[in-house]
Each structure stands twice: as structure tokens, then as C-alpha cells.
C-alpha positions in Angstrom: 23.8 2.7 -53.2 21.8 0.6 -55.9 18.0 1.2 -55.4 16.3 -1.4 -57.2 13.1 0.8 -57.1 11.5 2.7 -60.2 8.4 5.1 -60.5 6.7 2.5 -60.7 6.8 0.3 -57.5 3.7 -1.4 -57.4 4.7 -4.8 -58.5 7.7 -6.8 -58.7 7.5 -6.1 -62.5 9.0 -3.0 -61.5 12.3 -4.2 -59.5 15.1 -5.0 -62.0 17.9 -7.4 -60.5 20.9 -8.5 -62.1 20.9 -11.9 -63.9 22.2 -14.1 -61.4 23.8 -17.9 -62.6 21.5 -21.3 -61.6 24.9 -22.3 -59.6 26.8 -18.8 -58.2 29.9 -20.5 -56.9 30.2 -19.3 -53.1 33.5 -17.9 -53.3 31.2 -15.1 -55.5 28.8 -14.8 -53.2 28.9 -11.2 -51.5 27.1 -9.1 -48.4 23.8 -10.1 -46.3 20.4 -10.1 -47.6 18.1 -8.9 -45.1 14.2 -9.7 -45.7 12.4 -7.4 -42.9 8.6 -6.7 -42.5 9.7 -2.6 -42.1 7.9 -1.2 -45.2 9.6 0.8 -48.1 7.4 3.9 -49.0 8.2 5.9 -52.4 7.8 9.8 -52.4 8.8 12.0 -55.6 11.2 8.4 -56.4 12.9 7.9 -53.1 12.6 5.2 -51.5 12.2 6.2 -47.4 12.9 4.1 -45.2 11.4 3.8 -40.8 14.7 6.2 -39.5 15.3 3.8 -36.8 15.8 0.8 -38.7 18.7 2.7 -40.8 20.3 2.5 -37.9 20.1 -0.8 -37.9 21.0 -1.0 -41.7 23.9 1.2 -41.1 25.3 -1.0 -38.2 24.9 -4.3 -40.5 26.8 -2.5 -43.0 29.8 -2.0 -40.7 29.7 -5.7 -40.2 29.3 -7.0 -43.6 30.4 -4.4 -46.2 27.4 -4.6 -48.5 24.0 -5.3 -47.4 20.8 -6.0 -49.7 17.5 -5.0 -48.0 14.1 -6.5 -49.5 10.8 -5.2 -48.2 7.4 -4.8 -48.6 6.3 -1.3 -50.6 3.6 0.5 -48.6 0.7 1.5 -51.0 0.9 5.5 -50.7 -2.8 5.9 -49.5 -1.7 3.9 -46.5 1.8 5.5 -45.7 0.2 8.7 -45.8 -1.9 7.6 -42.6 1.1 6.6 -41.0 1.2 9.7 -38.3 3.5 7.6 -35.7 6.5 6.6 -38.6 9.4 8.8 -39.1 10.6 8.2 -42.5 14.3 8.5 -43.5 15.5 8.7 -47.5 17.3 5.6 -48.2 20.3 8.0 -50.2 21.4 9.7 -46.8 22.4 6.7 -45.1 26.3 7.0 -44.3 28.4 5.0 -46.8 25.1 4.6 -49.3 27.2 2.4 -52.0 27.2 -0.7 -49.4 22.9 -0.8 -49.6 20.6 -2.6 -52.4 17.3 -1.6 -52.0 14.5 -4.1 -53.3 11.5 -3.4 -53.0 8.5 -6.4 -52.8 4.7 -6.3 -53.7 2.2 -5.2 -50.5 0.6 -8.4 -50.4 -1.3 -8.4 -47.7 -4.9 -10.0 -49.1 -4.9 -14.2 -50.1 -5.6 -13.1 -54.0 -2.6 -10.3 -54.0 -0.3 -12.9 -52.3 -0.9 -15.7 -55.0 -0.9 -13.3 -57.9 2.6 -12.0 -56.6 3.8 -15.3 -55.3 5.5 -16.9 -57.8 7.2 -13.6 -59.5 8.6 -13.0 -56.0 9.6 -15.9 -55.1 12.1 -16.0 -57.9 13.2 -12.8 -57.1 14.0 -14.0 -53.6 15.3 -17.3 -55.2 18.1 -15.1 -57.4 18.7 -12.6 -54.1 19.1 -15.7 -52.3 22.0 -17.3 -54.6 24.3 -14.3 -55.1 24.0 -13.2 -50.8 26.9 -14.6 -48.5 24.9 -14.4 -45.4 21.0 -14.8 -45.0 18.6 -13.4 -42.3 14.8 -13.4 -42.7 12.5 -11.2 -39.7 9.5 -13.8 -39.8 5.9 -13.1 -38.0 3.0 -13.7 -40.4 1.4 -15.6 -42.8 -0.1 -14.5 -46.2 2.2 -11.5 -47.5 5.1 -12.6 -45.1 7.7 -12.5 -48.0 10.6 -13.6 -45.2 9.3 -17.2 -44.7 8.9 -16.8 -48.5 12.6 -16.6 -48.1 13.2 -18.7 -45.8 11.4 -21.2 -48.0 13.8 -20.6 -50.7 17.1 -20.6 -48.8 16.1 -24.6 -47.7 15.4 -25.7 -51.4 18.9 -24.0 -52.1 20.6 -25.4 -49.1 20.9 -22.4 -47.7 22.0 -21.6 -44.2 19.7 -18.6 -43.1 19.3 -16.7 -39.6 15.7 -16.4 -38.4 14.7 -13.4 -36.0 11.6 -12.0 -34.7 10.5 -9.7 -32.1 7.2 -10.7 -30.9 5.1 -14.1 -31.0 2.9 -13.4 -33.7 0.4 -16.3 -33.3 -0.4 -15.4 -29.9 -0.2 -11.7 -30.4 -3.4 -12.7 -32.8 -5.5 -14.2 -29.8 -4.8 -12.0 -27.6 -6.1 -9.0 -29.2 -9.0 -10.3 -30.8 -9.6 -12.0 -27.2 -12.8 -9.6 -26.8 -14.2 -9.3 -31.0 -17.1 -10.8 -32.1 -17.0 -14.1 -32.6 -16.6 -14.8 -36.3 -13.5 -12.8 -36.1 -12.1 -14.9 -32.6 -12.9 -18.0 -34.6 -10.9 -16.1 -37.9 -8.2 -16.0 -35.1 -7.9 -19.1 -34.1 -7.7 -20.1 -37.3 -4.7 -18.3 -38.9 -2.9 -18.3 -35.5 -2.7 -22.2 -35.7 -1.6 -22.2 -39.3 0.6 -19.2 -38.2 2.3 -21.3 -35.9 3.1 -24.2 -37.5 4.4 -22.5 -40.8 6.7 -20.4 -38.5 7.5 -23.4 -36.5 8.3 -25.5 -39.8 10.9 -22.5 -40.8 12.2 -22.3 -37.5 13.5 -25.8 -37.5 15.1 -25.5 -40.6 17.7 -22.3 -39.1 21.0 -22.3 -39.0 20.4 -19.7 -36.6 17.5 -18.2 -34.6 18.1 -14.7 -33.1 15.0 -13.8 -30.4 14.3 -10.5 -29.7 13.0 -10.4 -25.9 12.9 -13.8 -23.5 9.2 -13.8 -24.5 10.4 -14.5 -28.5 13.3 -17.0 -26.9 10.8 -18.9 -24.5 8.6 -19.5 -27.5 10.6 -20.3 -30.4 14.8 -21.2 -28.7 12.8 -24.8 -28.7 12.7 -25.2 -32.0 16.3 -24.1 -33.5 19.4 -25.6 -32.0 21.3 -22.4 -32.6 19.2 -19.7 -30.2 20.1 -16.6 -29.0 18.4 -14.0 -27.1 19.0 -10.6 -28.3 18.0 -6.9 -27.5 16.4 -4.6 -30.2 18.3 -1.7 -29.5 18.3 1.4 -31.4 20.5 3.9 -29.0 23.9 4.9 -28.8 26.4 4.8 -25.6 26.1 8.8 -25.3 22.2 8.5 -25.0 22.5 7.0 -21.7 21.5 9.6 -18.5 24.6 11.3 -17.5 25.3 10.5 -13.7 24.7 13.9 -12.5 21.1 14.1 -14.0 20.3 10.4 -12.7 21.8 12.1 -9.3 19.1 15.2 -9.7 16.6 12.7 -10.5 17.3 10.5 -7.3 16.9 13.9 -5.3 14.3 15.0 -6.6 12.0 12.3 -5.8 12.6 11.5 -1.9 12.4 15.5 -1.7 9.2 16.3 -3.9 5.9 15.3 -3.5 4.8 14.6 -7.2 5.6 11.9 -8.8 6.4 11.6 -12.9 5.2 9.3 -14.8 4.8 8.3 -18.5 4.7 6.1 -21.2 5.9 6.2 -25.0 3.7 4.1 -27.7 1.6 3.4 -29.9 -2.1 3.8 -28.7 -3.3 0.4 -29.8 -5.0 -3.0 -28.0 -1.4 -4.9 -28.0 -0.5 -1.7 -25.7 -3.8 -1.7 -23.5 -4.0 2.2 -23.1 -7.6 1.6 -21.3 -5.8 -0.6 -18.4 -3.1 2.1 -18.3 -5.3 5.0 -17.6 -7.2 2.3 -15.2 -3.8 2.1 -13.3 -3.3 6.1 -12.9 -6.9 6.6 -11.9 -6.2 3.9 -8.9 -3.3 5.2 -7.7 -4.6 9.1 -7.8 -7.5 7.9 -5.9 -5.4 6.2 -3.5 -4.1 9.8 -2.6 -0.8 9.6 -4.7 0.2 12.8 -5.9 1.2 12.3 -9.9 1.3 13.2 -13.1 0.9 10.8 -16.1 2.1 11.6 -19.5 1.5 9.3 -22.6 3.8 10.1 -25.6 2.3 8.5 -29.1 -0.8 8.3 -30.9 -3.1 5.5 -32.1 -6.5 3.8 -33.0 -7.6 4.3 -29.0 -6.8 7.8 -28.7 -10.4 8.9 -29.0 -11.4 6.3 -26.7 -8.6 7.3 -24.2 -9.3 10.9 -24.5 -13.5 10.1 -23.2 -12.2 7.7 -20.3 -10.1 10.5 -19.1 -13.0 12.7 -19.5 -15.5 10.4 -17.9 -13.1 9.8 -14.7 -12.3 13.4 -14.4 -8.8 12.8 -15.0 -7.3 16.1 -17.0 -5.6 17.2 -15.0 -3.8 13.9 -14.0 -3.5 12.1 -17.3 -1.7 14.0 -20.4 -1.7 12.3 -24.3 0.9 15.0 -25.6 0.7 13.2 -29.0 3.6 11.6 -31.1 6.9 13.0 -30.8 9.3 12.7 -34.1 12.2 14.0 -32.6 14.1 11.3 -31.2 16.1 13.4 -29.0 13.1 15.5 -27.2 11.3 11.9 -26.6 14.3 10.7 -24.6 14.3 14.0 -22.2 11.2 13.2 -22.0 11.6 9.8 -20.4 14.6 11.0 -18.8 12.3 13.7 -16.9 10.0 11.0 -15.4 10.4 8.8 -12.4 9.4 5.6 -13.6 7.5 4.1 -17.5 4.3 2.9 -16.7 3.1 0.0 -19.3 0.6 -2.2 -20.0 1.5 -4.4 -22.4 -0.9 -7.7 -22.9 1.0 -9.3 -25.8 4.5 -11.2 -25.8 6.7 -8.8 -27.9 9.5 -6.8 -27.2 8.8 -3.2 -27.4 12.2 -1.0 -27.5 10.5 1.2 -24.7 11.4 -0.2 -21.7 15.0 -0.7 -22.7 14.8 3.7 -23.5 13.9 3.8 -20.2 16.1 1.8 -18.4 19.2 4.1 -20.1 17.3 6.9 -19.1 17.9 6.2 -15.4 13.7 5.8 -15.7 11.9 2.3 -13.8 9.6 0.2 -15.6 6.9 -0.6 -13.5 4.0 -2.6 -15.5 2.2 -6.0 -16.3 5.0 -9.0 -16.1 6.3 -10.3 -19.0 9.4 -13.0 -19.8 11.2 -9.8 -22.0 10.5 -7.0 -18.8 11.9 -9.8 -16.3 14.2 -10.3 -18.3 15.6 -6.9 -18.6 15.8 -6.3 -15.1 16.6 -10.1 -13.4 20.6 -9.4 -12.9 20.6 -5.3 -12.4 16.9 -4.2 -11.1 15.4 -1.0 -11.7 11.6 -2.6 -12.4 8.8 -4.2 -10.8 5.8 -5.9 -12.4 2.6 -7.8 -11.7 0.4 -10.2 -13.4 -1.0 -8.8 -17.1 -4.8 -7.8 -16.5 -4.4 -6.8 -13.0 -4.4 -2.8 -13.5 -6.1 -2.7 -9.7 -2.8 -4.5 -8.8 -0.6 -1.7 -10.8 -2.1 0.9 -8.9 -1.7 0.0 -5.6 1.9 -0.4 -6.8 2.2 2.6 -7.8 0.9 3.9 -4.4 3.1 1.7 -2.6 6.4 3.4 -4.7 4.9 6.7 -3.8 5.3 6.1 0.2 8.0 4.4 0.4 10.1 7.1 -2.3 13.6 5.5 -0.7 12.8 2.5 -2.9 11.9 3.8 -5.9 14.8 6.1 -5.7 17.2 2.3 -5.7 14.8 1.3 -8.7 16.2 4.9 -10.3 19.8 4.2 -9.3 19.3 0.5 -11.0 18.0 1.6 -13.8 20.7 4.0 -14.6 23.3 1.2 -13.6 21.1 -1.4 -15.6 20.9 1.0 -19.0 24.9 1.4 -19.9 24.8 -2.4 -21.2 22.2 -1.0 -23.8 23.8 0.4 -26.9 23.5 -0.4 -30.9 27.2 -0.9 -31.4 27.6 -3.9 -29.1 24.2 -5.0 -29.7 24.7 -5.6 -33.7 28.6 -6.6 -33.2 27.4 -9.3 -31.1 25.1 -10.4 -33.5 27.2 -10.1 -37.0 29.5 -12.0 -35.2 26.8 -15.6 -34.6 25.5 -14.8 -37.9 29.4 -15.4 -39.3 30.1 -18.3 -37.0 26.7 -19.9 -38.1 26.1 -19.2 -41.0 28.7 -21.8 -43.2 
């Protein structure tokens, strides 16, 4: 493995690249170059990486021998408050020779953006010239080094993949929907500059790969070349074995209580408030349950005194954020169905956990949770805001447990298409088809 990064990784000033020829002939050319919005962090000089997207780096590698992976460098006060990341050293990754680690200023504020801007961009610019293959993960605006990228790629000639996993510029309205207004007017703002700029990088693909139907409906439009994709981060063995989906299909037309949970970040995008909302309705309704939310977050205070205020302890548990990987998918393989509440158009990786966990997503409709479930089944949904209407689901699933218990069996049925193998085979193959 070559890690670009020094002691000091702070600046671009600190990544050294070899020199790379104004005209690399593209028989020289080598690998993918992968610009991603997944921080770097430096600790004792490694570089750590988010452990799930290794995966991911590990399964590119398989497909393209040699991958170079720019991102931004997390300023240490910050990753420190980073409770909910589990961080991976970039030097344990299996086969660590194929990885190029790069990297790129945390630039974040207009005046660190232009002060980096041009320093960076030539980085990219040589990156650009001596990759084979070219894939950016857009979704911002000022410290979005991917459209940076992107931007350089089409002054080459480039042909470059673009892929993202939620709609950024709407993301921003919606969860500054209830701020003040000098920040919903800040919002409306960047979001329509947001949008165009992506738009304008779009267009230019080769390739556009759309995580979730909610990412495909709003930018396939705009590149000829679209494909909707699944962010998957789980193996073939993680899916529930048939005799615990069969125990699981038992136990709820035979018990009275039913399971629920949820695993995520305690934030707006995830609406924890509505969530709780939800659970109150249906436990009022009479329904015998237990709701468990796995994660931390900004809200957690705020959850903890709603649960409080409704006298909900002994309904509602917030167990906290679980590292383990393994423990977090018993977890969801214990419940009857994943309650959500998401409000934004992304594509959390959550639902598709459950589903291989033989586990129901029952929440507020979205393209990506239709989606999921149009051709197999194992989830309902209703309209986003309506937690009254989630309740009374719920309520509904707890007398009539012979349907839920076919959501259970189409979940489990639904979850074996779901593993990381296929998932980035599938892809490395369009990007090699597209990208001439």
C-alpha cells in the first residue's frame, strides 16, 4: 500500500504524488481513482479509514487491481466527536499493495475552500491523468472535492462515473424546513446552486450510478448512462439462516409482544421525534411492544425527555451505538419488523440489513423503501409526516400477526439478492463497459 499521508496532514502541502507527464499515454494509465466524501482521520500516523467503506475499497480492488482513494482529512478535534464511526487502519486492508491513499484538505468554510482550491485541483488534475477508470461520490458544494474532480476529468476529456446516495439539495430543505428563517432562506440558497452544479456534472458522465430509486428518480434524467444500484455492505453468510427466520415466524403468531427497532443515527434527516410519536400510538392503541433504537446522535437528549414526558420507559429503549457489526445484526435479526422515519430522499443501508435479516420495514414511503420491496414484499409504508398513520399500522400488524408473519417470510426471501460481492461485480463491470 502507498499512503500518500505524512505527520503532517493538514494541507495538501503535505501529500507527495509522483510527477505525472502533461500527456500520460493511456496504454500507461493504471487502477481506479475513487474521490469519496468518507473522511480520512490520522492517529499516531495512520491513516483510519470508516470500516465499512474498506469493504467497499477491498471489493473495488478485486475488480481493478490497484485502486487510489482521495478524501477529505478530518481535523482531529472533530473525529474525536465522532462516537457513531468505527474506524479501520488503512494498512490491514487484505492485499494493502493494491491501495493509494491521498488524503485532501477539510475544506469545509468558503475561505478554506479557495485557499485550498487551486493546490488541490492540480493534485486531482495529476490523479486524474495517470487513473484508468474514474468515479467521483458527489453531494455538496463548497469543499466537495469530487465535483472538483469531476471538473477536471471534463477539461481532460475524461470519461468519469458519477454516484451518490442521497439528493443533497433537497436533503438541505428538508431539514432546515422548521429553522429560523435566515437559515431557511441560507437553504434555499445553496440548495439551488447545489443543484445546478451537481446537475452541470451530471450531464457531463459517462456514467451515473444511483444509490436508492430516490437518487435514480432525481438525477437518471440527466446522464444517459444510469443505473440504479444498492449500497450494500454485507456478505452472503449474513443473511438469517432459514431455521431462525422459521423460529422468528413462530414466534410472532404465538407471542403476544411484538419487537421492534431501529438502527441510526439520532439526527433530523432520521426524525427520531416522529419515531417515538409512532410507538406511543400504537402502545396506546393496546399493542403489546417493545421498541428498541440502536445509535446515537444530536436528538438523543431530546428523545430521552419525550420518552420521559409520555411515560414511555418502559416501552421505548435507546441502547446507544453498537460497534460491533455482528451484535447489531442479531439485534435486527431478533426483532419482528424496523421501524423508520426517514423524511429525506437518501438511501440508508438499514433497511436493506433488515430485509436479510428476515426483519420488515414498516415506515414513511420513500422511492428507495418501495423500491426494495416492489417485486419480493416484506414492507409496508405510508406517507412521510404521518406518524398517527404509522401507528395505527403498527396496530393493525399486531392483530392481524398472520400478515406480518408473510411480511417476515418476504423479507427473508427478499434479503438473499443483498450481498457486497454481486453488488460491486455488477458495478466494476458498467464502470469497464463505460468508461472508454
Amino acid at each position: 500500500m502507498a499512503n500518500l499521508a505524512t505527520r503532517q496532514l493538514d494541507s495538501v502541502s503535505s501529500v507527495t504524488l509522483a510527477k505525472a507527464s502533461s500527456a500520460l499515454p493511456k496504454n500507461s494509465r493504471k487502477g481506479m481513482l475513487l474521490v469519496l466524501p468518507v473522511p480520512f482521520r490520522s492517529v499516531n500516523g495512520q491513516l483510519l479509514f470508516e470500516a465499512q467503506a474498506c469493504n467497499g475499497l477491498e471489493r473495488w480492488a478485486d475488480s481493478f487491481d490497484f485502486v487510489t482513494v482521495a478524501g477529505l482529512l478530518m481535523p482531529e478535534h472533530l473525529a474525536a466527536q465522532q462516537k457513531t464511526t468505527v474506524w479501520r487502519d488503512t494498512a490491514t486492508l487484505a492485499g494493502p499493495e493494491r491501495f493509494e491513499f491521498v488524503p485532501l484538505p477539510w475544506a469545509y468554510s468558503i475561505p478554506s475552500f479557495l485557499s485550498h482550491y487551486r493546490s488541490t485541483q492540480a493534485l486531482l488534475g495529476r490523479l486524474v491523468q495517470r487513473s484508468r477508470y474514474l468515479q467521483f461520490c458527489i453531494g455538496g458544494l463548497v469543499g466537495d472535492w469530487a465535483a472538483v474532480a469531476a471538473i477536471v476529468a471534463h477539461q481532460q476529456k475524461r470519461a468519469y462515473a458519477i454516484h451518490t446516495d442521497w439528493v443533497e439539495h433537497k436533503h438541505l430543505l428538508q431539514v432546515t424546513k422548521d429553522a429560523s428563517l435566515p437559515k431557511r432562506s441560507k437553504a434555499v440558497v445553496l440548495s439551488f446552486f447545489m443543484e445546478k452544479y451537481n446537475a452541470w456534472i451530471i450531464r457531463r458522465a459517462a456514467l451515473g450510478l444511483w444509490h436508492g430509486a430516490d437518487c435514480y428518480t432525481a438525477y437518471s434524467p440527466l446522464c444517459d448512462n444510469s443505473f440504479l444500484i444498492h449500497d450494500i455492505h454485507t456478505d452472503a453468510s449474513d443473511v438469517i439462516a432459514p431455521a431462525e427466520l422459521a423460529a422468528k415466524v413462530s414466534h410472532v403468531t404465538s407471542e403476544q409482544t411484538i419487537r421492534l427497532c431501529y438502527a441510526g443515527r439520532m439526527e433530523p434527516m432520521k426524525a427520531p421525534l416522529d419515531w417515538i410519536k409512532a410507538v406511543e400510538r400504537a402502545y396506546r392503541l393496546g399493542v403489546d411492544l417493545k421498541a428498541t433504537w440502536i445509535g446515537a446522535g444530536s436528538l438523543m437528549e431530546e428523545m430521552q425527555r419525550l420518552i420521559a414526558e409520555r411515560d414511555l420507559g418502559s416501552v421505548i429503549e435507546l441502547v446507544g451505538f453498537e460497534s460491533d457489526r455482528d451484535k447489531l445484526l442479531k439485534k435486527i435479526r431478533e426483532a419482528h419488523l424496523m421501524l423508520f422515519t426517514h423524511i429525506t430522499p437518501e438511501s440508508p443501508r438499514c433497511l436493506i440489513e433488515a430485509l436479510i435479516s428476515g426483519t420488515p420495514i414498516i415506515g414513511y414511503q420513500s422511492d428507495y423503501a418501495e423500491d426494495l420491496v416492489k417485486d419480493i414484499g416484506g414492507g409496508e409504508f405510508v406517507p412521510i409526516g404521518q406518524w398517527e398513520r404509522l401507528g395505527d399500522l403498527l396496530a393493525t400488524l399486531s392483530s392481524d400477526r398472520h400478515h406480518l408473519a408473510r411480511l417476515i417470510k418476504q423479507a427473508g426471501k427478499n434479503g438473499k439478492r443483498f450481498n457486497s460481492e454481486a453488488v460491486f461485480r455488477e458495478r466494476s463491470e458498467l464502470i469497464k463497459a463505460h468508461l472508454v
